[in-house]
VOGU-3710 file (C-alpha; in Angstrom, 3 decimals, decimal comma):
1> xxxxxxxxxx> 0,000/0,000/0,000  1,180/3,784/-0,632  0,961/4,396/3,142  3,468/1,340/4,199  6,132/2,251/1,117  5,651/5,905/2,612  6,521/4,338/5,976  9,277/2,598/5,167  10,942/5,408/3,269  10,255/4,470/-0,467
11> xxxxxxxxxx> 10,460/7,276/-2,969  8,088/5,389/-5,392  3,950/4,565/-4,943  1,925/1,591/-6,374  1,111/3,078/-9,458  4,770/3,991/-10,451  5,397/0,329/-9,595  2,541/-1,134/-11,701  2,665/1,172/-14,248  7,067/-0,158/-14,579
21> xxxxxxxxxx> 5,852/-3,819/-14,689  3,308/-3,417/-16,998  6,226/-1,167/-18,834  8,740/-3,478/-19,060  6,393/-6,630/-19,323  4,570/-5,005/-22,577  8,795/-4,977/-23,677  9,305/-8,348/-23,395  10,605/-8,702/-20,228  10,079/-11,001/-16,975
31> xxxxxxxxxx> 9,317/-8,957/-13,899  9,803/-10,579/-10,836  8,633/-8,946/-7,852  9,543/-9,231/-4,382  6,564/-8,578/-1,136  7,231/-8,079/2,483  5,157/-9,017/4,970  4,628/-7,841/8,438  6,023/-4,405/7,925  5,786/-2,004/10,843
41> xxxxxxxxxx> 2,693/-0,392/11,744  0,656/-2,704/8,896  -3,039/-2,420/9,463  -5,857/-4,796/8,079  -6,674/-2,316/5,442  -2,755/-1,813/4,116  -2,630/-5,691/4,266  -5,612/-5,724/2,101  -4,445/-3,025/-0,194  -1,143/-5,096/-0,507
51> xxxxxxxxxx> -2,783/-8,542/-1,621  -4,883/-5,985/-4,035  -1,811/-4,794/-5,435  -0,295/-8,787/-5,558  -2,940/-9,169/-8,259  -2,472/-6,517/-10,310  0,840/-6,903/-10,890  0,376/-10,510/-12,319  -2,683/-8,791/-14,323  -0,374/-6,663/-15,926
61> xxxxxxxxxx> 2,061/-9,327/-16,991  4,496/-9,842/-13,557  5,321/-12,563/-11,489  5,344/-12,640/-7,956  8,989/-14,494/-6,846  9,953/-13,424/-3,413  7,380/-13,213/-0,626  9,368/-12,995/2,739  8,056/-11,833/6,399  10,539/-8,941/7,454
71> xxxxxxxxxx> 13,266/-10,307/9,158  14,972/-7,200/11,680  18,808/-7,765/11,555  21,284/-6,044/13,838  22,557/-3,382/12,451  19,911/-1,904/10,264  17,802/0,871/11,353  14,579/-0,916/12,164  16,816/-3,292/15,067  18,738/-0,104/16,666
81> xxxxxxxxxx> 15,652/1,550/16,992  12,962/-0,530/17,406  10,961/2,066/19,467  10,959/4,681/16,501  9,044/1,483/14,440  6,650/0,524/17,462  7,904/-2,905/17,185  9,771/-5,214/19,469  13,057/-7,101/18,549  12,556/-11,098/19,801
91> xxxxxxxxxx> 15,879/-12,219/18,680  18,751/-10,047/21,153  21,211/-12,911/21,758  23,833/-14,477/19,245  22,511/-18,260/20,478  19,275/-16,790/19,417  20,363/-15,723/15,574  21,570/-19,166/15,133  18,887/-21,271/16,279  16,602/-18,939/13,993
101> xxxxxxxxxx> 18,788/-19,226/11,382  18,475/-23,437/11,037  14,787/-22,426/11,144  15,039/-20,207/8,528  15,919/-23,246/6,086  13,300/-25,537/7,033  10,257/-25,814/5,344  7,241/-24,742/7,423  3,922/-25,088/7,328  0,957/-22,905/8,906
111> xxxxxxxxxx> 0,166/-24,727/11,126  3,879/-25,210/13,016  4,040/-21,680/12,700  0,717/-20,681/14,139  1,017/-23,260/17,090  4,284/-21,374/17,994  4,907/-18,579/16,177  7,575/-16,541/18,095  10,295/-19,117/17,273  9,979/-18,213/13,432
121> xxxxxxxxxx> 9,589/-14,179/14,134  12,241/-12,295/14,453  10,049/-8,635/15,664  6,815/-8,395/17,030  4,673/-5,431/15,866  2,963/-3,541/18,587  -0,536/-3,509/16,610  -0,712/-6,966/16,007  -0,367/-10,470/17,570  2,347/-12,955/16,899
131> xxxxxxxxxx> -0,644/-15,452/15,335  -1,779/-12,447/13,275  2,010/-12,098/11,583  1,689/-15,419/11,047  -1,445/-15,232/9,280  -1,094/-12,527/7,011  2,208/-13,559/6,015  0,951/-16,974/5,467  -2,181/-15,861/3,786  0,238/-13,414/1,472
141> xxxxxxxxxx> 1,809/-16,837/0,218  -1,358/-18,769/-0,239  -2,626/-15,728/-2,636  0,841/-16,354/-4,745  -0,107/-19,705/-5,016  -3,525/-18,859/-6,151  -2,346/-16,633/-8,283  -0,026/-19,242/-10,315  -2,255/-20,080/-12,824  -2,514/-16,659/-13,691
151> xxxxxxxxxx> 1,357/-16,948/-13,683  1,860/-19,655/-15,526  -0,650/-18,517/-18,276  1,499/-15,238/-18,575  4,639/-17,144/-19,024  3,504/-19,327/-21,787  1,300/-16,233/-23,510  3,209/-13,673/-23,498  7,103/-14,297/-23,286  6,907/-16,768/-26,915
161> xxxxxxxxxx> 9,639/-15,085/-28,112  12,084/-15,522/-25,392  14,942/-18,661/-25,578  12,998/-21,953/-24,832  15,653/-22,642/-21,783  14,394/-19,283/-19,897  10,805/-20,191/-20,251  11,860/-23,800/-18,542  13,328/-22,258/-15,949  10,826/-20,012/-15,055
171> xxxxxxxxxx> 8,241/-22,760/-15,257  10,321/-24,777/-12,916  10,420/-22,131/-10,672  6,464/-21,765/-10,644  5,918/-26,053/-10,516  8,165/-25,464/-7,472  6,587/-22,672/-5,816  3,019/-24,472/-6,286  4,773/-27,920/-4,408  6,361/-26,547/-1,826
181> xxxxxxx> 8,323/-23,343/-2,260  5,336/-21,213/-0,445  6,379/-23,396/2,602  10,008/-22,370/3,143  10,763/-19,924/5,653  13,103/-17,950/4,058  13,826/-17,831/0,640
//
């Protein structure tokens, strides 16, 4: 949503972005786009606007590739000043990073997550619950797997002129993501 790009200090707003997918996709081009979930501050209706925008950019030709929940690493400006951000860091402790880390390879369903969820989370937001984090970023995954038909369809429509062995690839990718790619924590 424009409000959480605002937020998070992007110079750009969800029309500029759609209106450079559907740009470069009406070029030839394979747009992959990346979502974050669980940004500070998110409220229902951002979330909402978010999954809204999810769809349109696979309307207008894009694919969605990365959906992550935001990870807060040391160093960056969300961890050293968490209070600015109104969230709360969970990992503080090296022994911490590491144990999340092995997590962070596994493959995870909703369930695990949901039954504990601050072992996958590495910040809480203050204006939502740990099993809400979990949910929308879960349910953000689910709509990219929803949404794969629509991906797939793109692909083989309207990228005939690209080399055979890119179009493979790509499909790969998507056969994966549909499997079990929308299961692994961080990828």
């Amino acid at each position: 949503s424009d409000s959480v790009l605002r937020r998070m200090g992007r110079k750009s707003n969800s029309t500029q972005i759609l209106n450079s997918v559907k740009g470069i996709a009406e070029r030839g081009g394979i747009v992959l786009t990346s979502w974050i979930s669980n940004l500070p501050g998110e409220t229902e209706s951002e979330f909402q606007e978010t999954q809204k925008m999810m769809h349109q950019v696979v309307k207008a030709g894009g694919f969605i590739f990365w959906i992550e929940n935001l990870h807060v690493f040391p160093g960056t400006r969300l961890y050293e000043n968490p209070a600015d951000w109104d969230i709360k860091i969970l990992l503080t402790k090296l022994e911490n990073w590491i144990r999340w880390s092995i997590l962070s390879k596994q493959y995870v369903t909703f369930e695990e997550a949901y039954k504990d969820p601050l072992k996958y989370l590495t910040h809480l937001n203050r204006n939502a619950s740990p099993e809400k984090m979990i949910e929308r970023f879960y349910s953000n995954r689910r709509f990219a797997l929803a949404l794969m038909p629509e991906m797939k369809s793109n692909l083989e429509s309207n990228f005939k002129n690209l080399p055979l062995d890119i179009i493979k690839t790509e499909m790969q990718f998507l056969d994966w993501y549909e499997r079990k790619g929308w299961k692994l924590w961080l990828f």
